[in-house]
C-alpha positions as CSV (number, residue, x, y, z in Angstrom):
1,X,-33.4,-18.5,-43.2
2,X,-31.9,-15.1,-41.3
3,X,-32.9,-14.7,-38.2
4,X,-34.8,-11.3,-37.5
5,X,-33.4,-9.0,-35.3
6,X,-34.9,-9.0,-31.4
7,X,-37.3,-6.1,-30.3
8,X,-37.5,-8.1,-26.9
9,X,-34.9,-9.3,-24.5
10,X,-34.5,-13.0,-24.5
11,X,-33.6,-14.1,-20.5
12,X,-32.5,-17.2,-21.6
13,X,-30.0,-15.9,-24.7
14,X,-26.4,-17.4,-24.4
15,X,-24.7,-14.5,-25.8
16,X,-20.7,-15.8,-25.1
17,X,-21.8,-18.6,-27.1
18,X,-23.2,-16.7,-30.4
19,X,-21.0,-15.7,-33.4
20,X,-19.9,-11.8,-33.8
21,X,-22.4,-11.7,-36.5
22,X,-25.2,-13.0,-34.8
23,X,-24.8,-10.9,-31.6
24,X,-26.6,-7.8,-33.2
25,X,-30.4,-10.5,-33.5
26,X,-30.2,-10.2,-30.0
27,X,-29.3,-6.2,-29.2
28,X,-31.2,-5.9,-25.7
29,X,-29.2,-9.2,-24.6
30,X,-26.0,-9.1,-26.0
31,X,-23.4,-6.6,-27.0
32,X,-20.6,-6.8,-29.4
33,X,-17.1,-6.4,-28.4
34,X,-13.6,-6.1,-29.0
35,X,-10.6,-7.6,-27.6
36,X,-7.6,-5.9,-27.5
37,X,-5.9,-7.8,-30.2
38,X,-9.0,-6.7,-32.8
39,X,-10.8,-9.7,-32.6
40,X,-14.8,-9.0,-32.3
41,X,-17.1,-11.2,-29.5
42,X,-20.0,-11.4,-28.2
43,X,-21.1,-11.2,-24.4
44,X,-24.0,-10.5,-22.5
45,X,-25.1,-6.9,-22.0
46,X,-25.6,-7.1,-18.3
47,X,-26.1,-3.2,-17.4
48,X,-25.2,-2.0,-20.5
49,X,-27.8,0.6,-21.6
50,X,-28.3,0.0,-25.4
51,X,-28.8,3.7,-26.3
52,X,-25.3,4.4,-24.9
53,X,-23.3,6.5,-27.2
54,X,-20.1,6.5,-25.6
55,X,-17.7,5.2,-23.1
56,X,-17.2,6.8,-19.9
57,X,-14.0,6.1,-18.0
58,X,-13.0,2.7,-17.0
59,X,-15.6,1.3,-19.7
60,X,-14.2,-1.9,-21.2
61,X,-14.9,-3.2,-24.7
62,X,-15.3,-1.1,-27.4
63,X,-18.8,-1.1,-28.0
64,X,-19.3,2.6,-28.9
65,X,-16.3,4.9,-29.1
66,X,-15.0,6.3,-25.8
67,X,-16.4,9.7,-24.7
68,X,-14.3,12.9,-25.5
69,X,-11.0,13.2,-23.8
70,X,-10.4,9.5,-23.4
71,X,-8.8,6.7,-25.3
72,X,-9.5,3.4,-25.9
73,X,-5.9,1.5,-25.0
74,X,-4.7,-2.0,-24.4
75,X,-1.4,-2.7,-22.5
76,X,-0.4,-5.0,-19.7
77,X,2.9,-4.4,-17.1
78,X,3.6,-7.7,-15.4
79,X,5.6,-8.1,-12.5
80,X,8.8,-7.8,-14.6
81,X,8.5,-4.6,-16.2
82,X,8.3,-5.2,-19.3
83,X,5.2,-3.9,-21.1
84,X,3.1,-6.6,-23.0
85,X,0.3,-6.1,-25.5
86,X,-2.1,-7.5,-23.1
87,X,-2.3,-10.0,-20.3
88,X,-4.4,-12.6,-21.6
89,X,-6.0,-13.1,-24.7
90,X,-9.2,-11.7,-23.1
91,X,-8.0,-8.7,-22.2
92,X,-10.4,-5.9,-23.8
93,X,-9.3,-2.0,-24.3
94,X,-10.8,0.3,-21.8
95,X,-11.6,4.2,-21.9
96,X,-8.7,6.0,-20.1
97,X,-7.7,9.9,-19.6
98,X,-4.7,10.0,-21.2
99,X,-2.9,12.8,-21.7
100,X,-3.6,14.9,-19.3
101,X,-0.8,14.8,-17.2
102,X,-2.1,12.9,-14.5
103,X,-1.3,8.8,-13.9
104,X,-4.6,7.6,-12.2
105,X,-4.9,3.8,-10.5
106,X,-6.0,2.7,-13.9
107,X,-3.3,4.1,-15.8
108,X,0.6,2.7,-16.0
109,X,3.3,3.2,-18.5
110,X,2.2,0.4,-20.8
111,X,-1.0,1.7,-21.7
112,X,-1.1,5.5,-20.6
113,X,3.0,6.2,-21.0
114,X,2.1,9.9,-22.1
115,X,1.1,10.5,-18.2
116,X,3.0,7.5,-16.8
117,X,6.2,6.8,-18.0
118,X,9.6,8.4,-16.4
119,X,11.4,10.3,-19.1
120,X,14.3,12.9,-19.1
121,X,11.7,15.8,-19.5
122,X,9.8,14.3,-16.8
123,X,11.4,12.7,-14.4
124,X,8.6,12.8,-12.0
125,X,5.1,11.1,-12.4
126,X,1.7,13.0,-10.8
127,X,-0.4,10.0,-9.7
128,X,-3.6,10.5,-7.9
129,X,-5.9,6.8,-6.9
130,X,-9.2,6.9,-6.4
131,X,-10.0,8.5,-2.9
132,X,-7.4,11.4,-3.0
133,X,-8.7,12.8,0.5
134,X,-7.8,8.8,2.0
135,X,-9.1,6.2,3.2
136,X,-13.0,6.0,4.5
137,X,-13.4,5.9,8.4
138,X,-13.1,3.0,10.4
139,X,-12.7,0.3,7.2
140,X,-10.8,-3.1,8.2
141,X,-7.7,-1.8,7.6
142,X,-7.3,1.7,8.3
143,X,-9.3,2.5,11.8
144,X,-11.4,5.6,12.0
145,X,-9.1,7.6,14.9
146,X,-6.3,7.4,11.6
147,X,-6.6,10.5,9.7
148,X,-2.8,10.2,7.7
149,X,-0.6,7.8,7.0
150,X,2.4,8.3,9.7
151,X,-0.6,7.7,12.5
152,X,-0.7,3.9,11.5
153,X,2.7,3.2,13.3
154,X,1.4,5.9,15.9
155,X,-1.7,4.0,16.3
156,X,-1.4,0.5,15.6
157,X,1.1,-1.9,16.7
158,X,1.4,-5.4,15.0
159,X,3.6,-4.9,11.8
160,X,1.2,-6.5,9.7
161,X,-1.6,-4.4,10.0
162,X,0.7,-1.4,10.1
163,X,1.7,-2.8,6.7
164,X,-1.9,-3.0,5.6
165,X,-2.7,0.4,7.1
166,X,-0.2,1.9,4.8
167,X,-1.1,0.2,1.8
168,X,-4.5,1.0,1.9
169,X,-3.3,5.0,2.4
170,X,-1.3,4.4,-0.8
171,X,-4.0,2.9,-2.6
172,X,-6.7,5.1,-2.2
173,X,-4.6,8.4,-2.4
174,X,-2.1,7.9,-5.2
175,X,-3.1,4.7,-7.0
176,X,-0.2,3.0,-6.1
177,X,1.4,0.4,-3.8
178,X,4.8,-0.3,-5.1
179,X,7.5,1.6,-3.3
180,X,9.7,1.8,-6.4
181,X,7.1,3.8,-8.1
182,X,6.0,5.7,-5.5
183,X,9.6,7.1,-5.1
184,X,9.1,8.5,-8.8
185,X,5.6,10.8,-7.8
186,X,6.1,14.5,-8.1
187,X,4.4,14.7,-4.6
188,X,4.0,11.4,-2.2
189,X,1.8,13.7,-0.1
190,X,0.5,13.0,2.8
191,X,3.0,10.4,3.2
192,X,6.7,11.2,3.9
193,X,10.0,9.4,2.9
194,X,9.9,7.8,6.2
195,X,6.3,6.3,5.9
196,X,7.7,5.0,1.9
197,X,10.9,3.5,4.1
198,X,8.6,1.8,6.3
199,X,6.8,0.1,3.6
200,X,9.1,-1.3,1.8
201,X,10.5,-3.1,5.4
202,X,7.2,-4.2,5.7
203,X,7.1,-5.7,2.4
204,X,10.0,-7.8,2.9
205,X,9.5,-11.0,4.2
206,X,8.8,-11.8,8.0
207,X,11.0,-14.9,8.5
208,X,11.7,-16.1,11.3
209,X,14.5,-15.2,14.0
210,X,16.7,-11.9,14.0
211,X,17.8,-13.2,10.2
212,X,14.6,-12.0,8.5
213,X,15.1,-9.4,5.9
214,X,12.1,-7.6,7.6
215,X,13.8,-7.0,10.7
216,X,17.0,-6.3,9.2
217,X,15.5,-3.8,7.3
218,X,13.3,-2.2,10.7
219,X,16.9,-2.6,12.6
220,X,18.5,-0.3,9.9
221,X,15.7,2.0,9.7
222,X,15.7,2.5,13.6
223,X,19.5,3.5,13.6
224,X,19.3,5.9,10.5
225,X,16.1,7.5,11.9
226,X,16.8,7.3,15.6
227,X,12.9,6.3,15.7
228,X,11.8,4.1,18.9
229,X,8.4,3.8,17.8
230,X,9.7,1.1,15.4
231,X,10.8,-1.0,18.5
232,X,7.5,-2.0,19.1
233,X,7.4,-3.7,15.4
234,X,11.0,-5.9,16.4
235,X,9.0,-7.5,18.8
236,X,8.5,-11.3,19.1
C-alpha cells in the first residue's frame, strides 16, 4: 500500500534511514539530496524552510537549484595539490560565486578555477575571506589593542601566539592561510611581504635547540631584514 504523503512533521522520522523515493512522504521532515557524485539521499531537513526556492551561498545539497549568479560545484584540493572529484563519498555540491573574479574562503581552484586558478593571463589571484576589515576585537587570538597584522609581533611576544595572531589576520581578511598561495594574491593587503615571511618561519617546526628549522628560518629573516624585534621570538 503507498504511503500518503505527510501534511504534518513527524519528530520521530529517521530520514538518513529512508530511501530517495520515500523521502518526499515525509517533506516537513526530510529533504532530498544530492551527492556530488549524482547519487540522491535523504537527510533530515533541520532549518531548511520547505518553501525555499533556491540556494543562497554556501548552501549544500542540491535541493532546489542555486540562486542566480551561483553554481552548484563539487571539487576537493588535498594537501597534495592535486584536485579530486570530492573528498569523501559524502561530499555534496554547494552554491558558490563563481566567475566573478573574486576567490572567496569557500572557493579554490578545484571547484571555482575560473576565479582561483593561476594561469598565464592571470597570474595573480583576488582573494577576499570572510571579515575583509579583520579580525573582531579582543577574540583569543588576535587581542583588541591589534588593529593590523604587523602589530602581532609589535604586541605579542611568544612565537606561537604571534603565529596564531597572523593566521587568524589571514583568515578572516583573504580566506587563506597557506603562505604559498598567499604569495599568488593580487593584493596581500594589510599584510606586507615581511608579515607573509614571518609566517611561513612560524609554520615550520619548533624543535628543539638552535637546529630547529623555525629558528633557522627567524635567524635568516633577522639578518636579511636587519629586524630586532624578531630577537624576542629566538628566545628560550
Amino acid at each position: 500500500m503507498p504511503v500518503k504523503a505527510s501534511t504534518e512533521p513527524y519528530a520521530d522520522v529517521w530520514c538518513d534511514g529512508l530511501s530517495p523515493e520515500r523521502c518526499g512522504d515525509f517533506a516537513d521532515s526530510c529533504i532530498r539530496l544530492t551527492y556530488c557524485d549524482g547519487q540522491r539521499f535523504c537527510a533530515s531537513r533541520h532549518n531548511r524552510p520547505s518553501d525555499r526556492v533556491c540556494g543562497s551561498e554556501g548552501t549544500r545539497g542540491l535541493a532546489e537549484p542555486c540562486c542566480e549568479g551561483l553554481v552548484a560545484r563539487c571539487g576537493a584540493l588535498p594537501s597534495e595539490g592535486t584536485c579530486e572529484p570530492q573528498a569523501k563519498s559524502t561530499d555534496v555540491p554547494m552554491c558558490l560565486r563563481c566567475g566573478d573574479g573574486v576567490c572567496d574562503a569557500r572557493e579554490q581552484r578545484c571547484n571555482c578555477p575560473e576565479d582561483c586558478e593561476v594561469t598565464r593571463s592571470r597570474p595573480r589571484i583576488r582573494y577576499q575571506g570572510a571579515r575583509p576589515e579583520g579580525p573582531s576585537g579582543n577574540t583569543s587570538d588576535v587581542p583588541a589593542s591589534i588593529k593590523r597584522p604587523g602589530q602581532c609581533l609589535e604586541v605579542l611576544g611568544a612565537a606561537d601566539s604571534v603565529r596564531l595572531c597572523l593566521w587568524r589576520w589571514a583568515h578572516d581578511v583573504l580566506g587563506r592561510t597557506d603562505v604559498k598561495e598567499l604569495r599568488q594574491a593580487a593584493s596581500i593587503a594589510p599584510f606586507t611581504a615581511f608579515d607573509l615571511d614571518l609566517l611561513g618561519c612560524l609554520y615550520e617546526p619548533a624543535g628543539r635547540g638552535r637546529q630547529s628549522p623555525r629558528k633557522q628560518c627567524l635567524e635568516t629573516l633577522m639578518l636579511r631584514t636587519k629586524d630586532a624585534r624578531l630577537q624576542k621570538l629566538l628566545s628560550p
